[in-house]
C-alpha positions as CSV (number, residue, x, y, z in Angstrom):
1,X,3.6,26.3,55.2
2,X,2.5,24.9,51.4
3,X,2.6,27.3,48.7
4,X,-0.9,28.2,47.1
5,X,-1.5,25.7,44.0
6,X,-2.0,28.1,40.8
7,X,-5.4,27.5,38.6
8,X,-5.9,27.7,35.8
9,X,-10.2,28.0,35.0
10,X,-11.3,27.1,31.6
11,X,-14.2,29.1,30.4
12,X,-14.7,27.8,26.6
13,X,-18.4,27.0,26.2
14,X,-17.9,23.8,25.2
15,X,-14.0,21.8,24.3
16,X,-15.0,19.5,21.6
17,X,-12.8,16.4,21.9
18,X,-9.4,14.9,23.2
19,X,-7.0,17.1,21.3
20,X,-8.3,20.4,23.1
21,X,-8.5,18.8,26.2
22,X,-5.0,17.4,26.4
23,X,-3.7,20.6,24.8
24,X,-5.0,22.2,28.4
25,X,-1.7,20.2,29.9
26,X,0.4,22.3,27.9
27,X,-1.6,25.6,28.4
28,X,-1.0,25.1,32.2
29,X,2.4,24.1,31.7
30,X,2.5,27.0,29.5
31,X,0.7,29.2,32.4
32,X,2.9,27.6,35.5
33,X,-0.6,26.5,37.0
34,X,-0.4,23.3,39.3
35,X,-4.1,22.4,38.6
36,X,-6.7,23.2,35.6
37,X,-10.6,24.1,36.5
38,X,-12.9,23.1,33.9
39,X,-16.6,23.2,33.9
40,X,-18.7,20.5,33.3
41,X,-20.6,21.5,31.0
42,X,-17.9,22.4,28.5
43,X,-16.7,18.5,28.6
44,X,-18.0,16.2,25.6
45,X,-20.6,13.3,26.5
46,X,-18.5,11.0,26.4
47,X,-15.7,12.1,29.0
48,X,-18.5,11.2,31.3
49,X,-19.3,7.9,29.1
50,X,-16.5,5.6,31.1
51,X,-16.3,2.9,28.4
52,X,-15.1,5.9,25.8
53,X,-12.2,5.9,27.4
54,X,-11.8,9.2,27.1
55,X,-12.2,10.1,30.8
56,X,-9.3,8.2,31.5
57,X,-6.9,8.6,28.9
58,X,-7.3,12.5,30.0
59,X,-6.6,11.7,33.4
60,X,-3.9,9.7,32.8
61,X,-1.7,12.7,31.1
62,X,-3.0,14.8,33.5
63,X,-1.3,12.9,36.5
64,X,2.0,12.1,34.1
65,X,2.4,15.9,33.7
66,X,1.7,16.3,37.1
67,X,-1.2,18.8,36.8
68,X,-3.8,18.2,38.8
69,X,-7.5,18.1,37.1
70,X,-10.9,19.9,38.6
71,X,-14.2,19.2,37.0
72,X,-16.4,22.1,38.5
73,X,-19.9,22.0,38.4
74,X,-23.2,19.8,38.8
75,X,-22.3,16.3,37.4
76,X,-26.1,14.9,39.1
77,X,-27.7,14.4,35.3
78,X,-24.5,12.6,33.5
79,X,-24.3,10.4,36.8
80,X,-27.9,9.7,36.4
81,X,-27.4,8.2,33.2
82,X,-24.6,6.3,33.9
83,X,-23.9,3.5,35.8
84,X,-20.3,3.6,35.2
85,X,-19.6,7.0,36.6
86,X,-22.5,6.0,39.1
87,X,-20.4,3.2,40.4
88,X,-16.9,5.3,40.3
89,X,-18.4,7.4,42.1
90,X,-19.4,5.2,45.1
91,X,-15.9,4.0,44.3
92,X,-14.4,6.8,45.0
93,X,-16.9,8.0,48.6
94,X,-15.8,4.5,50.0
95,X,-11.8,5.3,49.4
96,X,-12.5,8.5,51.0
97,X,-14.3,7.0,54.2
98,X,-11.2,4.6,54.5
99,X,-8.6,7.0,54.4
């Protein structure tokens, strides 16, 4: 039997850039949490904006510190506008089917 995975929820309104949302990797080092929950709605724009970058710089550190990443809530408007994430996304549902 697996041990529960620890989260840790973020519930700052909004985090404002890169810096605050890297320095969750420490906070749930920090924390012993195996996974950090953060709603949607506090990410910037552009984390959802693929060509930033952003999005997957986060991600990257994320998975090299070896905590896991949840972004909780409705994502249906940013996905709307953009074909990017639009396209990850159907990415991402055919990986699924396959595996």
């Amino acid at each position: 039997m697996s041990a529960v995975p620890r989260v840790m929820e973020i519930d700052a309104p909004r985090l404002d850039g890169r810096t605050e949302l890297l320095d969750l990797i420490g906070e749930a080092a920090y924390g012993g949490a195996d996974w950090v929950a953060v709603p949607a709605a506090a990410l910037p724009e552009d984390f959802f904006e693929l060509r930033s970058g952003l999005a997957g710089e986060v991600t990257q550190k994320f998975v090299q510190y070896g905590v896991g990443l949840a972004v909780v809530g409705d994502v249906s408007e940013r996905t709307a506008r953009s074909r990017s994430l639009r396209d990850r996304a159907a990415l991402d549902a055919r990986l699924a089917e396959a595996a």
